[in-house]
C-alpha positions in Angstrom: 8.5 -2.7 1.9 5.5 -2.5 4.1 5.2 -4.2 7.3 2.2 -4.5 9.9 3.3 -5.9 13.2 0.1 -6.7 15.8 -0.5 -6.2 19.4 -3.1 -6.9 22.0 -4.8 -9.8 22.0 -5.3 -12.5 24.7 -7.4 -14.4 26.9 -10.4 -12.9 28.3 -13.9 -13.5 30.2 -17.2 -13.0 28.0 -18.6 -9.7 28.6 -14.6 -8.5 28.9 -12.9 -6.1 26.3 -9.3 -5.7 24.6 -7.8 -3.5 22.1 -6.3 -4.7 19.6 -3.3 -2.7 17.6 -1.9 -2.5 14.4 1.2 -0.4 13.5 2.5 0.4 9.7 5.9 0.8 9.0 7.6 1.4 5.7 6.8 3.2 2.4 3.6 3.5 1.7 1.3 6.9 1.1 -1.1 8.2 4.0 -3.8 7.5 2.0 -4.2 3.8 2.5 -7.7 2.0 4.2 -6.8 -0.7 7.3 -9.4 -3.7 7.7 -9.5 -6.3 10.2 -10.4 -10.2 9.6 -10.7 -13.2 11.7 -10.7 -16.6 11.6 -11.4 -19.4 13.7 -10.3 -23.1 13.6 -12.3 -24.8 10.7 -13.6 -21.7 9.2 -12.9 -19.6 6.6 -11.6 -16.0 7.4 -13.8 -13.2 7.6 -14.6 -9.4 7.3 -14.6 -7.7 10.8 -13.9 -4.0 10.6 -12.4 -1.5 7.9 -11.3 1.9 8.0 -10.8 4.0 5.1 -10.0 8.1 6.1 -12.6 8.8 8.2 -15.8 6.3 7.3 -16.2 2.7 9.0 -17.6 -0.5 8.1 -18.7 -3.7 10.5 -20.0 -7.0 10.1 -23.2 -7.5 11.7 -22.0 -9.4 14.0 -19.8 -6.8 15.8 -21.6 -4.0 15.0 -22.1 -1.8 18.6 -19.5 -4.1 20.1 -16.5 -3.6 18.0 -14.6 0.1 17.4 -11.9 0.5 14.7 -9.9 4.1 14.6 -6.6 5.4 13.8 -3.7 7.3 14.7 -2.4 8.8 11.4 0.0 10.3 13.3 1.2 7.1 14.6 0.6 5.1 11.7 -1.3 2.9 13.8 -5.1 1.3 13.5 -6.8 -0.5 16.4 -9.8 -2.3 16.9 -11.6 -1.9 20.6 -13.6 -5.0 21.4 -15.9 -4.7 23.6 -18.8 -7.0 25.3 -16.8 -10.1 23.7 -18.6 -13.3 23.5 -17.2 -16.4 22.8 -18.0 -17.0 19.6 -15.3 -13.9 18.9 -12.4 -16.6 19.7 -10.3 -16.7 16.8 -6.9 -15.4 15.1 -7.3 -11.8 14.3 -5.4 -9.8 11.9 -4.8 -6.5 10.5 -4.4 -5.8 6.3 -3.8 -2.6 5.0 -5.2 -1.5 1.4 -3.0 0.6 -1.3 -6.0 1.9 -2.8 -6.8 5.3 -2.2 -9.3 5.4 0.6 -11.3 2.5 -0.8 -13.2 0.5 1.3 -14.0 -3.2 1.3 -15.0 -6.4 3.0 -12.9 -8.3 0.3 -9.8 -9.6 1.8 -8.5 -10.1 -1.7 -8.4 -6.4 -2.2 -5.9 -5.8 0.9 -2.1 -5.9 -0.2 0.0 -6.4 3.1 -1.4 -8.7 6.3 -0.1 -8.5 10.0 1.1 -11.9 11.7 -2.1 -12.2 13.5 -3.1 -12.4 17.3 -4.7 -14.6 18.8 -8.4 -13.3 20.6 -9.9 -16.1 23.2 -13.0 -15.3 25.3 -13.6 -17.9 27.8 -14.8 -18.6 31.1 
């Protein structure tokens, strides 16, 4: 069984930064691509970042703010937020993809979700 347990997270000012973590534990292959989605109260979830071995995807509206890497060695994937505006409140969470290396915005594709962590930026 896979698990993703999240970290990070909080309150913070607009213009502030957090990390955000996201360690996998379990049996699953090294060869597996880590996104991150949020979603905010009324909305629908969304694509923020994905990772697949080495390449990176955004959503526009993080792109040059937000920074998602990982620590194979670790098993972990985080997501640096920076310059954080308050329309980036909302639940985050991690979901890790089987598929060898693939690469997607679709959350469908993604077989195992963290618990989530909640991201508020307020003054």
């Amino acid at each position: 069984q896979v698990r993703l347990v999240q970290s990070g997270g909080g309150l913070v000012q607009p213009g502030g930064s957090l990390r955000l973590s996201c360690a996998v534990s379990g049996r699953t292959s090294s060869t597996y691509s880590m996104g991150w989605f949020r979603q905010a109260p009324g909305t629908e979830r969304e694509f923020v970042a994905a990772i697949s071995r080495s390449t990176t995807d955004y959503a526009d509206s993080v792109k040059g703010r937000f920074t998602i890497s990982r620590d194979n060695a670790k098993n972990t994937v985080y997501l640096q937020m920076n310059s954080l505006k308050p329309e980036d409140t909302a639940v985050y969470y991690c979901a890790l993809d089987r598929t060898y290396f693939r690469l997607t915005r679709d959350s469908n594709r993604y077989d195992y979700w963290g618990q989530g962590t909640q991201v508020t930026v307020s003054s």
